[in-house]
PADOLO-447861 format. One record per residue (C-alpha): x, y, z; residue in three letters; residue number from 0. Coordinates in nm, 2 decimals. Example, Ala and Ser with C-alpha at 12.3 -4.5 7.8 and 13.67 -1.06 7.14 Angstrom:
% residues 2
((1.23, -0.45, 0.78), 'ALA', 0)
((1.37, -0.11, 0.71), 'SER', 1)
END
This chain:
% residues 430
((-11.09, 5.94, 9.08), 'UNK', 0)
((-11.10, 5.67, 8.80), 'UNK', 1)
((-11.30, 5.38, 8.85), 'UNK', 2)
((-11.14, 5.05, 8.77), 'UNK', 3)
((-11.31, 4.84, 8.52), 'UNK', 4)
((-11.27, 4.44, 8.58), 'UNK', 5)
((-11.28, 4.20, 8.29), 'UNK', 6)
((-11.32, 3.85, 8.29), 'UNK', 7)
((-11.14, 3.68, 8.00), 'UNK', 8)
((-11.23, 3.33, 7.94), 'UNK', 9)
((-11.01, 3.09, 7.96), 'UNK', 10)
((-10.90, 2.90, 7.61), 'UNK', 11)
((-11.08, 2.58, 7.70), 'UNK', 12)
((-10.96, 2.48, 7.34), 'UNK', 13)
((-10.61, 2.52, 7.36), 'UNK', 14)
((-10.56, 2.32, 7.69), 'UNK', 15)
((-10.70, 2.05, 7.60), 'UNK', 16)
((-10.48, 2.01, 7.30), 'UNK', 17)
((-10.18, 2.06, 7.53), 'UNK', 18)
((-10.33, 1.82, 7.72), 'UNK', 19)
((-10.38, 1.54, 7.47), 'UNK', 20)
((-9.98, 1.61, 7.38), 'UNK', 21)
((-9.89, 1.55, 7.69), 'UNK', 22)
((-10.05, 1.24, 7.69), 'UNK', 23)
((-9.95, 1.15, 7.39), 'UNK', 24)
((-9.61, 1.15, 7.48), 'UNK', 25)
((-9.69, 0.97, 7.77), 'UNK', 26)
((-9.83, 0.67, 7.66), 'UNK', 27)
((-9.73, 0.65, 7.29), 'UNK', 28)
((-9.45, 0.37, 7.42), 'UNK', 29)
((-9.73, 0.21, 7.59), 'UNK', 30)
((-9.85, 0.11, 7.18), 'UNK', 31)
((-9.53, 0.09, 7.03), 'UNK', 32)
((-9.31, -0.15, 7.31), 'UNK', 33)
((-9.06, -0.25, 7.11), 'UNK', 34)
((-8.73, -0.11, 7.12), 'UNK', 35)
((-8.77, 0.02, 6.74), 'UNK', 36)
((-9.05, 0.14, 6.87), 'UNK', 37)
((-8.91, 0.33, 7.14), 'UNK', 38)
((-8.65, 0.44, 6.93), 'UNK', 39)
((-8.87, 0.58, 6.61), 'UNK', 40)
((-9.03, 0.76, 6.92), 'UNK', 41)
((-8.73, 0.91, 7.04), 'UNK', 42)
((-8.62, 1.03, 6.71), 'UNK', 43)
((-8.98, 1.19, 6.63), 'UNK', 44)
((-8.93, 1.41, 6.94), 'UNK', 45)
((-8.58, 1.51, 6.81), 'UNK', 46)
((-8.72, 1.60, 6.48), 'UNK', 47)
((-9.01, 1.76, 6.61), 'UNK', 48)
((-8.72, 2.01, 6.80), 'UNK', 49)
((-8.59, 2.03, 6.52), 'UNK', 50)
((-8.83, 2.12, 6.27), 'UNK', 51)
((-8.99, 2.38, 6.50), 'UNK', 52)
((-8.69, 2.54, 6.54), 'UNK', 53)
((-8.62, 2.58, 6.13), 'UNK', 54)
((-8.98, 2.73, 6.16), 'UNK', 55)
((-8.87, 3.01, 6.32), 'UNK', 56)
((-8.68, 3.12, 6.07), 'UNK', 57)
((-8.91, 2.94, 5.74), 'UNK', 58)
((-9.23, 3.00, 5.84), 'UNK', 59)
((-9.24, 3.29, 6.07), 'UNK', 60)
((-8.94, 3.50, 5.95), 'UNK', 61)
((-8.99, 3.40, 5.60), 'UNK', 62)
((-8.57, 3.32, 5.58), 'UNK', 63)
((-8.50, 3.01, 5.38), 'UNK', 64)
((-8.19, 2.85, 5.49), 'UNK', 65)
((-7.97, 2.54, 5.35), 'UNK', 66)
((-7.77, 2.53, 5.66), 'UNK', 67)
((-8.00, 2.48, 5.97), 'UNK', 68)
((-7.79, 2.15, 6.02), 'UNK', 69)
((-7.52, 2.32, 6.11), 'UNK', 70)
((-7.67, 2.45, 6.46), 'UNK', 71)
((-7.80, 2.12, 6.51), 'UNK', 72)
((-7.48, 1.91, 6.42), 'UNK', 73)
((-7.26, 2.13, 6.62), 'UNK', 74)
((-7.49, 2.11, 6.92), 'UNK', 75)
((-7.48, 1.76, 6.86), 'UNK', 76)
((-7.04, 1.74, 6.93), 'UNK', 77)
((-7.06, 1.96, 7.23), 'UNK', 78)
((-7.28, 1.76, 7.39), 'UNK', 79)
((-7.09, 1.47, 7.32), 'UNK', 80)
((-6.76, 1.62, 7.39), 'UNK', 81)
((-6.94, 1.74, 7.76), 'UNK', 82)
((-7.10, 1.40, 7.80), 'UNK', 83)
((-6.73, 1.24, 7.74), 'UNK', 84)
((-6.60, 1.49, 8.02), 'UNK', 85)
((-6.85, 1.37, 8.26), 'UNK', 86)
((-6.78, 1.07, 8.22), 'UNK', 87)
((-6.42, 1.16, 8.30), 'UNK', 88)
((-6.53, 1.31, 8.61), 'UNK', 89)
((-6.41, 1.65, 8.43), 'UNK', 90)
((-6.79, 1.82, 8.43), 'UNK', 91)
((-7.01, 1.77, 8.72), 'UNK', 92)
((-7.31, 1.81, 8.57), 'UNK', 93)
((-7.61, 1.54, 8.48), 'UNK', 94)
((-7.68, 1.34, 8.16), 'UNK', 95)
((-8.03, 1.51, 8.17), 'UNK', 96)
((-7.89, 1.87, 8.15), 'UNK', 97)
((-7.63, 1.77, 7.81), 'UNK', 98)
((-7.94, 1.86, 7.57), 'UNK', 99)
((-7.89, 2.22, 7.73), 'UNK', 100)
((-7.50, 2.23, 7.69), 'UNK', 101)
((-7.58, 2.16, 7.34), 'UNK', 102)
((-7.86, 2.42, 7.30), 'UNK', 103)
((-7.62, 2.70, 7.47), 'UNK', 104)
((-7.38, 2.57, 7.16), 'UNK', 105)
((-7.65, 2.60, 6.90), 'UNK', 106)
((-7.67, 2.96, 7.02), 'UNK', 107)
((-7.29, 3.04, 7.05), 'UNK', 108)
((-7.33, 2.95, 6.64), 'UNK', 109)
((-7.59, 3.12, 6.57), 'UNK', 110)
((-7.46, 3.40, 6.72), 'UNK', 111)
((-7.10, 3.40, 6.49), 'UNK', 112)
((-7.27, 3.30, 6.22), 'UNK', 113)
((-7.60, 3.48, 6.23), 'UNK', 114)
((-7.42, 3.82, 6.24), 'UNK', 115)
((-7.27, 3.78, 5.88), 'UNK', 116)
((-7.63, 3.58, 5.73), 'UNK', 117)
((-7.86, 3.83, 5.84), 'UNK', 118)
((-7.75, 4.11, 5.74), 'UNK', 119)
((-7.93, 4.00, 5.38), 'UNK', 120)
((-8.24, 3.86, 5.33), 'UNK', 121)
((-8.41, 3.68, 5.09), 'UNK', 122)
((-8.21, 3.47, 4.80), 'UNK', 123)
((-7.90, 3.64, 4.89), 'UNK', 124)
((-7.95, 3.49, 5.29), 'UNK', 125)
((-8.01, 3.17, 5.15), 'UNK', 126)
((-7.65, 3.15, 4.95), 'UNK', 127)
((-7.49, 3.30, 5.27), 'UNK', 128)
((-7.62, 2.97, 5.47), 'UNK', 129)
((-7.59, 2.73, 5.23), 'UNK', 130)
((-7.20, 2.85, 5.24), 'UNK', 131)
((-7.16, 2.84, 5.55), 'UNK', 132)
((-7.32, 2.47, 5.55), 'UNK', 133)
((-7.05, 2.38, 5.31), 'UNK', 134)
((-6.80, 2.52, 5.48), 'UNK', 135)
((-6.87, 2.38, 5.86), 'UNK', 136)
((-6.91, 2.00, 5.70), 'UNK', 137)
((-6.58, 2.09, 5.52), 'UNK', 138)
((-6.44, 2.14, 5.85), 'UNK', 139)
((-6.59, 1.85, 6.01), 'UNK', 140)
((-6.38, 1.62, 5.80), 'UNK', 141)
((-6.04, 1.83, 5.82), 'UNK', 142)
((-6.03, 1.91, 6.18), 'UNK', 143)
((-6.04, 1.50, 6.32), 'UNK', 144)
((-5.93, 1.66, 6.64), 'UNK', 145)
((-6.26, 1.78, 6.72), 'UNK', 146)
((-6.51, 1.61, 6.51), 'UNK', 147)
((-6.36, 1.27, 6.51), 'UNK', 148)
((-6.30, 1.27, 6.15), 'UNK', 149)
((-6.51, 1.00, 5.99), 'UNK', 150)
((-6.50, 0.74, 6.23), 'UNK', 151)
((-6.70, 1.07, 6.47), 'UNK', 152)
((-6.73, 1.09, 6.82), 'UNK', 153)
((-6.86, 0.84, 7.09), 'UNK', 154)
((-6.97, 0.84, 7.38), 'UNK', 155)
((-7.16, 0.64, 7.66), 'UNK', 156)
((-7.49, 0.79, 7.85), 'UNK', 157)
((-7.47, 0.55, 8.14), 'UNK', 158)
((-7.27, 0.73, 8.35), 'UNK', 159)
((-7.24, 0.83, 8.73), 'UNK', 160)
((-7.46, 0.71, 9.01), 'UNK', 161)
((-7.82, 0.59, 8.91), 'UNK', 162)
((-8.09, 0.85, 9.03), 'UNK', 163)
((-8.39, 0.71, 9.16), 'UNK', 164)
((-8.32, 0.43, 8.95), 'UNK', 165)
((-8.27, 0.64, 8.64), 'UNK', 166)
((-7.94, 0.53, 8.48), 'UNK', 167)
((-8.07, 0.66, 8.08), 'UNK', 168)
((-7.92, 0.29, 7.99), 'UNK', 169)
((-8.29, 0.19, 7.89), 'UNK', 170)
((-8.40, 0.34, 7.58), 'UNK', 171)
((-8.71, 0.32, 7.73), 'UNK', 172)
((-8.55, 0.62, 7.99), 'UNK', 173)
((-8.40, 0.83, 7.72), 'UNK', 174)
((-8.77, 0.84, 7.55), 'UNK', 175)
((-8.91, 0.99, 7.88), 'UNK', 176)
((-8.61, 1.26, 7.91), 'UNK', 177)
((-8.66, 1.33, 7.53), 'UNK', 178)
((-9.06, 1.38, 7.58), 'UNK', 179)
((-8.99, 1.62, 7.85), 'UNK', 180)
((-8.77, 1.84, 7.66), 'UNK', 181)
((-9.02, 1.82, 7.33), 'UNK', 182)
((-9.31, 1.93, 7.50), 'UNK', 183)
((-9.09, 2.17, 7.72), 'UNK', 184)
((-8.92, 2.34, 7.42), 'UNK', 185)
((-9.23, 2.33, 7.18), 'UNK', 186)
((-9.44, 2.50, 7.48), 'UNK', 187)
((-9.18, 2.72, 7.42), 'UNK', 188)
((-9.18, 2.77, 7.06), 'UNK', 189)
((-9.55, 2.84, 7.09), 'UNK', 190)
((-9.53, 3.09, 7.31), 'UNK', 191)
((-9.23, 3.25, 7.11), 'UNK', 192)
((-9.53, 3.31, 6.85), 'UNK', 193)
((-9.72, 3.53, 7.10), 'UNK', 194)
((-9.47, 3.74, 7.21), 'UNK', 195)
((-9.42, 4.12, 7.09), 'UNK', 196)
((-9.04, 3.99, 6.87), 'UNK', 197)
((-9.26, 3.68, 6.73), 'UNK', 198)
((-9.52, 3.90, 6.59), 'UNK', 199)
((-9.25, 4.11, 6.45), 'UNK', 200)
((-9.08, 3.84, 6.29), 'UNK', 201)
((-9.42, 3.79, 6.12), 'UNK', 202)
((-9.42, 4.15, 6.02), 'UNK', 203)
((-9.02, 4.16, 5.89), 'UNK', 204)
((-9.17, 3.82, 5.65), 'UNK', 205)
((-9.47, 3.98, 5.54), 'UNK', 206)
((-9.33, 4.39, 5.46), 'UNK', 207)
((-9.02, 4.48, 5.59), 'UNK', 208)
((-9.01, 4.81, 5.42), 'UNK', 209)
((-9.34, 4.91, 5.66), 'UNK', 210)
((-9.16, 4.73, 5.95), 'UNK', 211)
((-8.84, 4.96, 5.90), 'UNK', 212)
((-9.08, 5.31, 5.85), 'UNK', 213)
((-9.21, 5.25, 6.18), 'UNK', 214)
((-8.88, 5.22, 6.37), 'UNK', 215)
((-8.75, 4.83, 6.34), 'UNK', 216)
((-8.45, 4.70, 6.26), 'UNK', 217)
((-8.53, 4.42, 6.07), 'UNK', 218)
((-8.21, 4.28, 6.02), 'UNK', 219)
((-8.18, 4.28, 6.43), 'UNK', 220)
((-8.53, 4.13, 6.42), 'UNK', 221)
((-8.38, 3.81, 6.15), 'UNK', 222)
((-8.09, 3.80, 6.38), 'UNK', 223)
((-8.23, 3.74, 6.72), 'UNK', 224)
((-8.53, 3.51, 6.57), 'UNK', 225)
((-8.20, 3.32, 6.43), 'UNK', 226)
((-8.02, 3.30, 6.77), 'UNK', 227)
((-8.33, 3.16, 6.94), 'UNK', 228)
((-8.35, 2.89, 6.65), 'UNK', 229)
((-8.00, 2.83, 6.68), 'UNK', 230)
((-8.07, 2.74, 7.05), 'UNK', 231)
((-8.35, 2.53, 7.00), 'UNK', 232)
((-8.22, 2.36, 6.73), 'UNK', 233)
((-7.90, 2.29, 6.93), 'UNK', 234)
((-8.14, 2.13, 7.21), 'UNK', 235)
((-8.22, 1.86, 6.95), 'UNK', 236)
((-7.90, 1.80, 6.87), 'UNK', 237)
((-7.79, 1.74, 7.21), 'UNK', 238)
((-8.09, 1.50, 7.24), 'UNK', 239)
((-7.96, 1.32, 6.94), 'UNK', 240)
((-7.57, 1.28, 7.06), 'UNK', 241)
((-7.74, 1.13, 7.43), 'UNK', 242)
((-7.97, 0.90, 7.23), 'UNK', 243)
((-7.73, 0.76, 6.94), 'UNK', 244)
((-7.42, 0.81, 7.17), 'UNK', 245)
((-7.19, 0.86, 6.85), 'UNK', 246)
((-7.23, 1.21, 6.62), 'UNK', 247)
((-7.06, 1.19, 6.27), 'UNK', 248)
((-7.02, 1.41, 6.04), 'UNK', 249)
((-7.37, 1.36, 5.89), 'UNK', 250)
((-7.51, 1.54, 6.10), 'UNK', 251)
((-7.38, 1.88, 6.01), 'UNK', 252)
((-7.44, 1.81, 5.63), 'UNK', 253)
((-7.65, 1.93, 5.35), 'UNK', 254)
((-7.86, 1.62, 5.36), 'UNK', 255)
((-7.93, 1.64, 5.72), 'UNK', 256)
((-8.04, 2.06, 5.58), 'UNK', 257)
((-8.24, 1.94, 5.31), 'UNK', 258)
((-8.40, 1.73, 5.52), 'UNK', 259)
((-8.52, 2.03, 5.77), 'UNK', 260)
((-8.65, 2.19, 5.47), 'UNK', 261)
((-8.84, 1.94, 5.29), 'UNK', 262)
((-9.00, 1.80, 5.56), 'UNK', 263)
((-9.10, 2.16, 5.72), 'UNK', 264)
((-9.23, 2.24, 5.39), 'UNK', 265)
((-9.43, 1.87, 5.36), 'UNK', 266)
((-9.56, 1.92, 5.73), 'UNK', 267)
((-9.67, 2.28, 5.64), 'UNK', 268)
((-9.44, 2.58, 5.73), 'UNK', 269)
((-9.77, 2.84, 5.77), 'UNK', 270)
((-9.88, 2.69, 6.06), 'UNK', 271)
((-9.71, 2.61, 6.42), 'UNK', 272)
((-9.82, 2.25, 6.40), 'UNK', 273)
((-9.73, 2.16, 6.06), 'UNK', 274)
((-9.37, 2.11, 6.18), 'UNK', 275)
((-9.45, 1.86, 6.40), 'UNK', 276)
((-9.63, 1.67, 6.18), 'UNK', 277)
((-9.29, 1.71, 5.94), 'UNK', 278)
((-9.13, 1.59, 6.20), 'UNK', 279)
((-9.32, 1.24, 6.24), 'UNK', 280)
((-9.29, 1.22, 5.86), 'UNK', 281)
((-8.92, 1.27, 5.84), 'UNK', 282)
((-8.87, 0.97, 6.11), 'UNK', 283)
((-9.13, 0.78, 5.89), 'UNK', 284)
((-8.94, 0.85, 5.56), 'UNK', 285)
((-8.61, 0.83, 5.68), 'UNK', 286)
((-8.64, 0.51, 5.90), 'UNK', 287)
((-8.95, 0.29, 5.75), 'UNK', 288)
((-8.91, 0.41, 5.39), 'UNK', 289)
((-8.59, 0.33, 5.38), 'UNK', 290)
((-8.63, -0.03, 5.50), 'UNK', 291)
((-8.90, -0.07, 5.28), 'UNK', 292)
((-8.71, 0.04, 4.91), 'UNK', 293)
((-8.36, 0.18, 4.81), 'UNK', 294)
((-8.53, 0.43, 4.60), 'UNK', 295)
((-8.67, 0.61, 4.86), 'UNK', 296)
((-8.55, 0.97, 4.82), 'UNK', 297)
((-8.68, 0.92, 4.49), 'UNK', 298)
((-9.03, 0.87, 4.61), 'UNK', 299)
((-8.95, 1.17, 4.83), 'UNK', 300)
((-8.89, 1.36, 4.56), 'UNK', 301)
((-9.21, 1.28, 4.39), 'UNK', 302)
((-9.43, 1.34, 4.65), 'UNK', 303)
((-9.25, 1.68, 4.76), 'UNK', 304)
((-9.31, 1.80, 4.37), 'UNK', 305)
((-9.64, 1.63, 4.37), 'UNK', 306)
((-9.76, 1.87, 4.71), 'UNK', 307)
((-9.54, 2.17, 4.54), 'UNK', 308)
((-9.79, 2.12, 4.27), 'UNK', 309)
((-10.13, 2.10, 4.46), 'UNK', 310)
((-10.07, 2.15, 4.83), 'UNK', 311)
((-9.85, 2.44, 4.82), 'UNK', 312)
((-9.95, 2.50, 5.21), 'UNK', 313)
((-9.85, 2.15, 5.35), 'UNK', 314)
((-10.03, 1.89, 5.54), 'UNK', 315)
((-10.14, 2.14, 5.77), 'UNK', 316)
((-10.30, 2.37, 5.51), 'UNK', 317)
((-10.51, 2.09, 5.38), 'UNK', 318)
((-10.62, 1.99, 5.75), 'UNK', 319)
((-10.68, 2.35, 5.84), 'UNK', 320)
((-10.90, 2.44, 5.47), 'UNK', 321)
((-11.10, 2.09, 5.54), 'UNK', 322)
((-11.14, 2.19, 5.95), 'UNK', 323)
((-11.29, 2.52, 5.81), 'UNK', 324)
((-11.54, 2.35, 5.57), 'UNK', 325)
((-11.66, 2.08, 5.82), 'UNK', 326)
((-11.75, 2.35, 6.05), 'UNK', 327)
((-12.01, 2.52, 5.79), 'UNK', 328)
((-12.14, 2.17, 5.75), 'UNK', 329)
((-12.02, 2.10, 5.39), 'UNK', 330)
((-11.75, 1.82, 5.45), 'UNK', 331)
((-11.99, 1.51, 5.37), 'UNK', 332)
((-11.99, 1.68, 5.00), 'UNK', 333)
((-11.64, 1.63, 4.95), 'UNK', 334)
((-11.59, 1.23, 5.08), 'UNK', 335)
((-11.71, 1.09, 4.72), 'UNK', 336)
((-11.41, 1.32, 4.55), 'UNK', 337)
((-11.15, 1.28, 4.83), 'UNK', 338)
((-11.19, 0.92, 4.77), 'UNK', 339)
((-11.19, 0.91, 4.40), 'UNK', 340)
((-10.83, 1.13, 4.43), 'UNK', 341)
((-10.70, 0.90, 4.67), 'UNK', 342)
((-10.79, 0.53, 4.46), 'UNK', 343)
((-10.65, 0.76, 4.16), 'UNK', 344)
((-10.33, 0.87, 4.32), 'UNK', 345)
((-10.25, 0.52, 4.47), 'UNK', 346)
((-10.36, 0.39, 4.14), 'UNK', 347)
((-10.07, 0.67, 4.00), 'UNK', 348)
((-9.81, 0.60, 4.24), 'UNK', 349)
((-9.87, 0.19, 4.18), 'UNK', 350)
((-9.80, 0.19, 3.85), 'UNK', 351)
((-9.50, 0.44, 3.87), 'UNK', 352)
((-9.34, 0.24, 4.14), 'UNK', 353)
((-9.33, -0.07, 3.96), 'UNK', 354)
((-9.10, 0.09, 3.69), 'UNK', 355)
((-8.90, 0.27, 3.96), 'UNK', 356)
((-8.84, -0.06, 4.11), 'UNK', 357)
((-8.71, -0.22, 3.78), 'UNK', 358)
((-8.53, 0.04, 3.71), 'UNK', 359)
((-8.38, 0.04, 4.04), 'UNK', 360)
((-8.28, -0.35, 4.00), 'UNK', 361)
((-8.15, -0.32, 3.69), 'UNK', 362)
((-7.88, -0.08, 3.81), 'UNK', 363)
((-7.83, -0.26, 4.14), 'UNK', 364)
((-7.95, -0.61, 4.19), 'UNK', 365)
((-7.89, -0.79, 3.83), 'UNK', 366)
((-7.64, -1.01, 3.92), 'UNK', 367)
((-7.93, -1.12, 4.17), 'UNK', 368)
((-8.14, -1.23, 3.84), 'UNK', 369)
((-8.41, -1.05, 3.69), 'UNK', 370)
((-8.71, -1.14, 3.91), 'UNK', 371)
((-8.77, -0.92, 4.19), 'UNK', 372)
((-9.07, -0.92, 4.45), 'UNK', 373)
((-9.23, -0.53, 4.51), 'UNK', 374)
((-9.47, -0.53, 4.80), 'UNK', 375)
((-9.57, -0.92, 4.73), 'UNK', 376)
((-9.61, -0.86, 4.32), 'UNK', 377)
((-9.35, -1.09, 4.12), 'UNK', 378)
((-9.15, -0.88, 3.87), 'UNK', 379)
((-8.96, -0.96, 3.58), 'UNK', 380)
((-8.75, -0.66, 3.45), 'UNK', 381)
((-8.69, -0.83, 3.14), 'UNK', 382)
((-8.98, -0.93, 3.04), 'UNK', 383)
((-9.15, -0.62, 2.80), 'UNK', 384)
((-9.49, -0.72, 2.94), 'UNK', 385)
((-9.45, -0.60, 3.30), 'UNK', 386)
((-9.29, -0.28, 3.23), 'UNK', 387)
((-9.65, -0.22, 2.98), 'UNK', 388)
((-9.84, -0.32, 3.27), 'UNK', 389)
((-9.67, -0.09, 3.48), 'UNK', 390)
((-9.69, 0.23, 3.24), 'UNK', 391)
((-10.02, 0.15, 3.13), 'UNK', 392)
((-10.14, 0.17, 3.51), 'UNK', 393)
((-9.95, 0.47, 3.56), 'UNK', 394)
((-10.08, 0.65, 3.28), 'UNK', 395)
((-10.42, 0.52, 3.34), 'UNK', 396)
((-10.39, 0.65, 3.78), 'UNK', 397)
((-10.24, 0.99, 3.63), 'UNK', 398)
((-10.59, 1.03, 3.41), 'UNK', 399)
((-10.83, 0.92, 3.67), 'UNK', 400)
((-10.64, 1.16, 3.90), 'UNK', 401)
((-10.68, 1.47, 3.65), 'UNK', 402)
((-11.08, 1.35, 3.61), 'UNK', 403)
((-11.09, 1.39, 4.02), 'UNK', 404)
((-10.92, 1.65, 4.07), 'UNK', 405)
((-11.10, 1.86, 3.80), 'UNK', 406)
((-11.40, 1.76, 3.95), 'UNK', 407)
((-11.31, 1.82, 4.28), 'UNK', 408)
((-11.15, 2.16, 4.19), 'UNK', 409)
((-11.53, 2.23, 4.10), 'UNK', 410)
((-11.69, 2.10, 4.40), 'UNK', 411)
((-11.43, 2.30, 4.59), 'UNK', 412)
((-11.57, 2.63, 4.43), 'UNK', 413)
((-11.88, 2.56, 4.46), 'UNK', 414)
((-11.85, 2.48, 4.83), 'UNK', 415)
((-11.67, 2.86, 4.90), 'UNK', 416)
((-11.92, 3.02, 4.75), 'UNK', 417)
((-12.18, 2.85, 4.96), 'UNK', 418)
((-11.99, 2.92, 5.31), 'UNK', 419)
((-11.91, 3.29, 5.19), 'UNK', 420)
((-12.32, 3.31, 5.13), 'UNK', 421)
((-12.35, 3.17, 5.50), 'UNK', 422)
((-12.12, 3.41, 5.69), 'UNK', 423)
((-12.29, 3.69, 5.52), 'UNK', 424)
((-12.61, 3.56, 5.65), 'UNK', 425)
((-12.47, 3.49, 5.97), 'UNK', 426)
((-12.33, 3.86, 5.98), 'UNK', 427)
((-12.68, 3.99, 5.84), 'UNK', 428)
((-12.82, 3.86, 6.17), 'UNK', 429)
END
């Protein structure tokens, strides 16, 4: 008879305390930001963070680069609307809190039509497929009124039914706490997508499909399931978005709404699970406080999207996860002289270049408002020769203080690998 062998695994102590310090993060983040811009840049964020997770699955683990994630999304978005409208006709008995679902379920009936024609290619090929198929669902959005409202879109009101427990989702303060619950449901979910036997898959379709198909895989059924469960989560945040904003326009199936998915997945780092989240919080940032702040905006986007292109290839996340890696052999206090010396050098650059972008972006727009123009509490003329010098000339002088630092930081950097490759050897020596 066989004996049984018992083994204890440990639990990860690590992991639950970073659930953990989600959760409550998404519990008492309105407890800092109480007003209702607040609440609402909140809201958003957990939208975005769906959202972004969801283009993950097919970016960063599947290695599929789409233009039309937006779609699934923006046509989650009207059938949740469209259900939310029947319930409040008495039509669909079902509650405001399960609409995100109705919309997910939608997200999935897409990606199930659509997904069977994109992933049957992969690579440059799949990315022409969606972007066509982007093109041609916001076409229809502003043909078919019927259904998508035309451009005046659909509306709807939240506050429906009898009041449960008090919860009527009239407060956006309530629509925060049902949007929480479904972010830190569906990323749980996300996360645990990664672990399972079609996640790792996935990984292996991105990384060598050719091995993935010798050993028995379809990898085109692999690309296609991955892109049904994306299409479901990403149809969850659209639903969110139609019960938060209670109107859903044709914007929200369009190739800015895409792009945006993509740029900020890529900023937020698309090699690791978190980095969409952190995309996510950016995208809300850019999209809501940015744009307050300048009308040239997606210019600066733009700029800092080829600026990470250029140096941070990996994201946010990459950079936090290389620096995590070097603290923990000790050698991060070498670094804080050069991080600093970039990051007076690149506020330096970005100064300087802002102060023409906002002259030039007066010139075009506000002249009939006069010349002068204030830029974060700096007077500008753009007619006077002397300020656009002064901006160049601290431009120019940021983007060779940068190259100094970075050179010198690119040497420091070397130097610092080598050392921690010396001290694992010794470690593994022992």
């Amino acid at each position: 008879m066989a004996k049984q062998h018992y083994e204890f695994k440990p639990y990860n102590v690590g992991r639950w305390i970073i659930w953990g310090l989600f959760a409550l993060l998404l519990i008492f983040a309105p407890r800092a930001f109480t007003s209702g811009l607040g609440v609402t840049m909140l809201s958003q964020m957990g939208i975005a963070i769906i959202a972004c997770l969801s283009y993950n699955i097919l970016l960063g683990q599947g290695g599929m680069l789409s233009f039309g994630h937006a779609v699934y999304s923006g046509l989650g978005s009207y059938m949740a609307i469209h259900a939310l409208n029947m319930v409040s006709k008495g039509s669909l008995p079902i509650p405001v809190s399960l609409l995100p679902i109705v919309g997910g379920l939608a997200g999935m009936f897409f990606a199930i039509l659509f997904g069977y024609v994109t992933t049957r290619k992969s690579g440059t090929p799949f990315a022409m497929i969606t972007l066509g198929m982007a093109e041609l669902v916001f076409a229809m959005s502003l043909m078919f009124s019927e259904f998508f409202g035309g451009e005046a879109g659909v509306s709807g009101n939240r506050v429906v039914g009898q009041a449960f427990f008090g919860i009527t989702f009239g407060p956006g303060i309530q629509v925060y706490y049902l949007i929480a619950v479904y972010t830190f449901v569906c990323v749980a979910l996300m996360f645990a997508f990664t672990r399972t036997p079609l996640g790792r898959i996935l990984n292996a379709v991105r990384d060598n499909p050719e091995r993935v198909e010798f050993i028995g895989y379809s990898t085109q059924r692999v690309r296609y399931m991955a892109f049904i469960i994306s299409g479901f989560f990403a149809g969850i945040a659209g639903g969110l978005g139609s019960i938060l904003f209670e109107i859903v326009t044709a914007e929200v199936v369009g190739p800015l709404r895409s792009g945006g998915y993509l740029l900020f997945t890529f900023l937020g780092g698309a090699t690791f699970f978190f980095g969409p989240v952190i995309g996510g919080v950016l995208l809300v940032l850019a999209s809501v406080l940015l744009s307050e702040i300048t009308k040239a905006w997606l210019l600066y986007l733009g700029l800092v999207f080829l600026f990470m292109v250029m140096y941070a290839p990996g994201g946010i996340a990459s950079l936090i996860m290389m620096n995590l890696r070097v603290a923990s052999f000790g050698f991060l206090r070498k670094l804080w002289v050069s991080y600093l010396g970039l990051g007076l050098a690149a506020l330096t650059l970005l100064l300087g270049a802002a102060v023409m972008i906002e002259m030039v972006y007066h010139l075009q727009m506000n002249l009939s408002l006069g010349p002068e123009l204030r830029f974060i509490g700096i007077p500008l003329n753009a007619h006077d020769p002397d300020h656009w010098f002064g901006g160049a000339f601290v431009m120019l002088t940021g983007l060779g203080l940068f190259e100094l630092c970075r050179r010198h930081y690119v040497h420091e950097w070397g130097a610092i690998q080598e050392d921690i490759e010396k001290e694992i050897k010794r470690r593994e020596a022992l």
